[in-house]
C-alpha positions in Angstrom: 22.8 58.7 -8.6 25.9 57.9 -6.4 28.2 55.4 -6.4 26.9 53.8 -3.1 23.0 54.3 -4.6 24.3 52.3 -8.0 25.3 49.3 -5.8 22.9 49.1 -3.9 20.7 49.0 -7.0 23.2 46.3 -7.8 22.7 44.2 -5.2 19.4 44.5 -5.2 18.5 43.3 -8.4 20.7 40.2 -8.1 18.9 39.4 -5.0 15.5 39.9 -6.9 16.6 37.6 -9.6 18.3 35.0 -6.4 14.5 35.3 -5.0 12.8 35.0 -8.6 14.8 32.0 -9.7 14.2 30.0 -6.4 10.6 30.6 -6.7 10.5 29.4 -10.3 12.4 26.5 -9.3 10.1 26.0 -6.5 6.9 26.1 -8.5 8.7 23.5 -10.8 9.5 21.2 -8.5 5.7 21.1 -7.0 3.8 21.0 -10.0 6.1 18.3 -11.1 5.4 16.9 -7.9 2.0 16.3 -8.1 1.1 13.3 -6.2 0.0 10.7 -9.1 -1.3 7.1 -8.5 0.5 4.2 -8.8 -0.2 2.1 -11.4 -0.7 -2.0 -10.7 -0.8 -4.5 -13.3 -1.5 -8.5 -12.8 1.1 -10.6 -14.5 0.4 -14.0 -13.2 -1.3 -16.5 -11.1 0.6 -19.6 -10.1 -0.8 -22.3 -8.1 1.4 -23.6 -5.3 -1.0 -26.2 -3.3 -3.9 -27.5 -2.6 -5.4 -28.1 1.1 -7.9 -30.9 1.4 -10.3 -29.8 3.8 -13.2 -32.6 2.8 -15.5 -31.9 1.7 -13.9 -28.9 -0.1 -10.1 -28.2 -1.3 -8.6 -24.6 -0.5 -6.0 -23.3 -2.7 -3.3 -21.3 -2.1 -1.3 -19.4 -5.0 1.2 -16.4 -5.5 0.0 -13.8 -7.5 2.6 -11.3 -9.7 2.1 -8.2 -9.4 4.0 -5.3 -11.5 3.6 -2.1 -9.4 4.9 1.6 -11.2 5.7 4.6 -8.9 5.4 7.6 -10.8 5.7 10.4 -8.2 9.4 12.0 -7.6 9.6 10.3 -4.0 10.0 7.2 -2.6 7.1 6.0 -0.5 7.2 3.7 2.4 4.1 1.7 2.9 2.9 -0.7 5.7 1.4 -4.8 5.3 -2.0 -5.2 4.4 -4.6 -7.6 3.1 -6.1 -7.7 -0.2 -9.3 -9.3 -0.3 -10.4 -11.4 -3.3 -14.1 -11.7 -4.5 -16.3 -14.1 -6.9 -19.4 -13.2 -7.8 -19.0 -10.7 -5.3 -18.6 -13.1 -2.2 -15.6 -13.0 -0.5 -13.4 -15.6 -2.3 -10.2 -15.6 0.1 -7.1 -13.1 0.3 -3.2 -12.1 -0.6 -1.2 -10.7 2.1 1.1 -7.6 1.3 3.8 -7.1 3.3 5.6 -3.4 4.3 7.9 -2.1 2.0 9.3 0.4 0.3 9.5 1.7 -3.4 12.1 4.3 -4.5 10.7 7.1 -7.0 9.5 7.0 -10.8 10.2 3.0 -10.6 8.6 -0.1 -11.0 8.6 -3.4 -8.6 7.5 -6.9 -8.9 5.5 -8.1 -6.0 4.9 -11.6 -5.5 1.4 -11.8 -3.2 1.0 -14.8 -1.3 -2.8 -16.0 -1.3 -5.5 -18.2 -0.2 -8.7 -19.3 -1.5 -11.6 -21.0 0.3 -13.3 -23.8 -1.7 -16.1 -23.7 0.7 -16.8 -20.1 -0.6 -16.4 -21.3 -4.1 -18.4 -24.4 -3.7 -21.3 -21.8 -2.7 -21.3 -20.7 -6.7 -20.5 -24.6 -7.6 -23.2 -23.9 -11.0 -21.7 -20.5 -12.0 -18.1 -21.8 -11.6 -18.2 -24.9 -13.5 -20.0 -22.7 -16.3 -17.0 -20.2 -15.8 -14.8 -23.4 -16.0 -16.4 -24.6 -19.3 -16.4 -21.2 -20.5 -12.8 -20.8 -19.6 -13.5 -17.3 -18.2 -13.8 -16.7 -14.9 -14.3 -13.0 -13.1 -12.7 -12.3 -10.1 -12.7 -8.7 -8.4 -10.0 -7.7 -5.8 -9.5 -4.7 -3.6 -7.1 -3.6 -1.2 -5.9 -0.2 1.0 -2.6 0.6 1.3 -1.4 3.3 3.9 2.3 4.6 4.3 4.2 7.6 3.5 6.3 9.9 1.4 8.9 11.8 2.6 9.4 15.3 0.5 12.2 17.1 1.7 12.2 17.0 5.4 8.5 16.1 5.6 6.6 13.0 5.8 2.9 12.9 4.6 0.5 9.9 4.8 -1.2 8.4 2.3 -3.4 6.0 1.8 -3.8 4.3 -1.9 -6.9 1.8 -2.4 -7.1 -0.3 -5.5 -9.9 -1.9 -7.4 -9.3 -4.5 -9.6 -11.8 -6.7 -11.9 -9.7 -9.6 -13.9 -10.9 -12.0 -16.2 -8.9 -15.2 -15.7 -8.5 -18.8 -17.1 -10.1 -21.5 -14.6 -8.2 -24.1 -16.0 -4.7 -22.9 -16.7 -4.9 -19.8 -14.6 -3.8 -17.1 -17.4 -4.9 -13.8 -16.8 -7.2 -12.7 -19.8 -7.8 -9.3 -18.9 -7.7 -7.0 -16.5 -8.9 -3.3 -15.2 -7.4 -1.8 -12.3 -8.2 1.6 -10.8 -6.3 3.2 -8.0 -7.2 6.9 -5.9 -4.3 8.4 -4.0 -4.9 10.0 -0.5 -2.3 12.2 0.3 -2.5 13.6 4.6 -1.2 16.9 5.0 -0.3 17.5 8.7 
């Protein structure tokens, strides 16, 4: 083999291992990331006010809410309502408002909402038996759309959320809580 034929042999293979290494690196970097779902977690419920409305008084509280980001971007995501159910009536809602969340973090939301007492005084016998009880169910949902920028792309996504919690009537605790998310990601 000649001289010339031994560098290009070389160069080749240093270009072959260039080419190899960015595709490892590249297959990395997707499967780690795999769009996951965020994870959201209740911490509190605080009442703020009540609204007479006779015969009826509406309530209006801010709900905590401890959202995680796993995924390796940040995602951008626009307002929306959550709606808020009892004994699956529609109970009132919690506004969200557009933001933004930087990667593999977590946030604190605080959720402005509003209950109807007319909805609630619909259930009047199951509440005060929830109220003597001191367990009361509440079920929540909510869609969230925005999107993630990876690399120089941005994809959509829509994320919606069900949540069943178990609180305190009287003192408002939150008891327990399940929450299931399902992440839609939009490829353009």
């Amino acid at each position: 083999m000649s001289k010339e034929g031994s560098r290009r042999g070389v160069k080749w293979s240093w270009t072959s291992a260039f080419v190899g290494a960015a595709a490892a690196a590249a297959t990395v970097m997707t499967l780690s990331s795999k769009p996951r779902d965020p994870d959201f977690h209740l911490i509190s419920i605080d009442l703020t006010s009540f609204k007479l409305n006779f015969p009826v008084v509406d309530a209006e509280l801010i709900l905590t809410v401890h959202v995680t980001n796993p995924n390796v971007t940040s995602i951008n995501y626009s307002s929306t309502e959550m709606s808020i159910f009892y004994s699956g009536d529609h109970l009132g809602s919690a506004r969200v408002k557009a933001g933004s969340q930087p990667p593999r973090s977590c946030q604190v939301l605080r959720l402005p909402a509003r209950l109807s007492g007319l909805q609630l005084a619909h259930h009047g016998k199951e509440f005060v038996a929830d109220v003597a009880k001191r367990e009361m169910l509440l079920d929540a949902t909510v869609d969230i759309e925005g999107f993630a920028k990876v690399m120089w792309w941005d994809h959509k996504f829509r994320v919606h959320v069900d949540s069943h919690v178990t609180v305190d009537p009287v003192f408002l605790d939150v008891i327990d809580q399940e929450n299931k998310s399902a992440l839609e990601v939009f490829v353009k």
